[in-house]
C-alpha positions as CSV (number, residue, x, y, z in Angstrom):
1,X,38.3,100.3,167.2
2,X,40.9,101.0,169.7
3,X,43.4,98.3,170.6
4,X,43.4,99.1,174.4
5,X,39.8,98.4,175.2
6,X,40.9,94.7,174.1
7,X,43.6,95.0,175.9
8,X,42.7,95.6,179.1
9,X,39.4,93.6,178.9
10,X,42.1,90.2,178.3
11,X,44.0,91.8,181.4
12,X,41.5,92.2,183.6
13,X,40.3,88.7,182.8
14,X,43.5,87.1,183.3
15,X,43.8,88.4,187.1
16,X,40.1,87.6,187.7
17,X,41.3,83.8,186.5
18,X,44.1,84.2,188.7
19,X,42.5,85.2,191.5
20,X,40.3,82.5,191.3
21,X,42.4,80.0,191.3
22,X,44.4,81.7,194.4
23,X,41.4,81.0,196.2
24,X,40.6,77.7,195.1
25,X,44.0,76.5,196.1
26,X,43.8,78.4,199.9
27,X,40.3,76.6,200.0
28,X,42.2,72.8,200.0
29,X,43.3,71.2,202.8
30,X,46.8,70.8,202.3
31,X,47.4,66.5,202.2
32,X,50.0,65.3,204.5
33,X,53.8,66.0,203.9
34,X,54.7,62.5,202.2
35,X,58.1,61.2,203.8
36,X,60.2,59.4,201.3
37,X,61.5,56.3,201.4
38,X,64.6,55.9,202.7
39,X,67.8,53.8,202.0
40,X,68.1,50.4,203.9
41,X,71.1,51.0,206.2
42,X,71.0,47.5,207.0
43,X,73.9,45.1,205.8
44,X,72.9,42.6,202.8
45,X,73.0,38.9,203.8
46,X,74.9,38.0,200.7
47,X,78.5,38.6,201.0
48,X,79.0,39.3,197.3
49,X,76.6,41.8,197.8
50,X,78.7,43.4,201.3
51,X,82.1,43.7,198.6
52,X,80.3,45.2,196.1
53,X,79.4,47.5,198.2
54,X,82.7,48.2,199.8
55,X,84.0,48.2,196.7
56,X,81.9,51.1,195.7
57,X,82.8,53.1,198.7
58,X,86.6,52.5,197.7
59,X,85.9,54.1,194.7
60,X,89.0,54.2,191.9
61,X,90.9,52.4,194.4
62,X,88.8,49.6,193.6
63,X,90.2,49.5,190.1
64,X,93.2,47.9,191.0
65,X,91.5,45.6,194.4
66,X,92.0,41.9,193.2
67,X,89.3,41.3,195.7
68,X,87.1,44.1,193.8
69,X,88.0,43.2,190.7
70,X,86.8,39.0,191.5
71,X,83.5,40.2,193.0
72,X,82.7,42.1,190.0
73,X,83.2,39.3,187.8
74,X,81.0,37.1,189.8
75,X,78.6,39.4,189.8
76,X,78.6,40.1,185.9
77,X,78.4,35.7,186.1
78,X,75.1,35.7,187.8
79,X,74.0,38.5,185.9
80,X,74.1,37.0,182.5
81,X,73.2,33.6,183.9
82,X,75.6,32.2,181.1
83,X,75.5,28.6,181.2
84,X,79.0,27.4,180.0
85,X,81.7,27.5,182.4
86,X,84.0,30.4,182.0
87,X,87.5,30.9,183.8
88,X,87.5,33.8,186.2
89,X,90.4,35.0,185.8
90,X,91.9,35.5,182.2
91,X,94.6,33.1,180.7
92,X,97.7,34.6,180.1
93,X,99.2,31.6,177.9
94,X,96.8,32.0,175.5
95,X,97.4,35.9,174.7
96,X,100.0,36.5,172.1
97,X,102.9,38.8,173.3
98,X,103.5,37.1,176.5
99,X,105.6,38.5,178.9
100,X,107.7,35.6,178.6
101,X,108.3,36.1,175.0
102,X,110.5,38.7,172.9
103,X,108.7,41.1,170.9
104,X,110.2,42.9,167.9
105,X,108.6,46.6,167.0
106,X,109.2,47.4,163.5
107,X,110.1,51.6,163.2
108,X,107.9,52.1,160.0
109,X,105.6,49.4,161.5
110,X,101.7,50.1,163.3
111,X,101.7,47.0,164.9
112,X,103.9,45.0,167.1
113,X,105.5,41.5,165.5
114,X,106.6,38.3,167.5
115,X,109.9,36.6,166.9
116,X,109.3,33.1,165.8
């Protein structure tokens, strides 16, 4: 048997399928365009909500915003709903290597010593 009969029997079936289905889809009514939703331009009534937005149009400059940089950690707060009170603002005092303090650096060492 010859492979080309075959051949052009699965071709010719394929563009009758084709063009079947080209005039099924004319056939529809096309539905109507669906607009999408667009973005609230309207300003938030929360105010944490107002910096963190401003915040985000600063962009790295927000990095170093104290304001930025207080907003995000209330936001984090009522995001993880902890229960315990938590100081905002880290504690200094309580880090070892404080500014106030001489630190010796060892040549051979990896890590940084305090004097004591």
């Amino acid at each position: 048997m010859n492979i080309r009969l075959p051949a052009r029997i699965g071709a010719f079936a394929g563009l009758g399928i084709a063009f079947a289905m080209g005039i099924l889809a004319l056939r529809e009514v096309p539905d109507r365009a669906i607009v999408p939703q667009t973005l609230s331009t309207d300003l938030p009534n929360d105010p944490l909500q107002a910096m963190l937005r401003s915040c985000q149009l600063a962009g790295q400059a927000a990095g170093s915003d104290p304001g930025c940089l207080a907003a995000w950690a209330e936001n984090r707060r009522r995001f993880l709903g902890s229960g315990r009170s938590r100081p905002s603002e880290p504690v200094f005092e309580a880090w070892p290597g404080k500014l106030s303090e001489p630190m010796q650096v060892d040549d051979g060492g990896s890590a940084p010593q305090q004097e004591q």
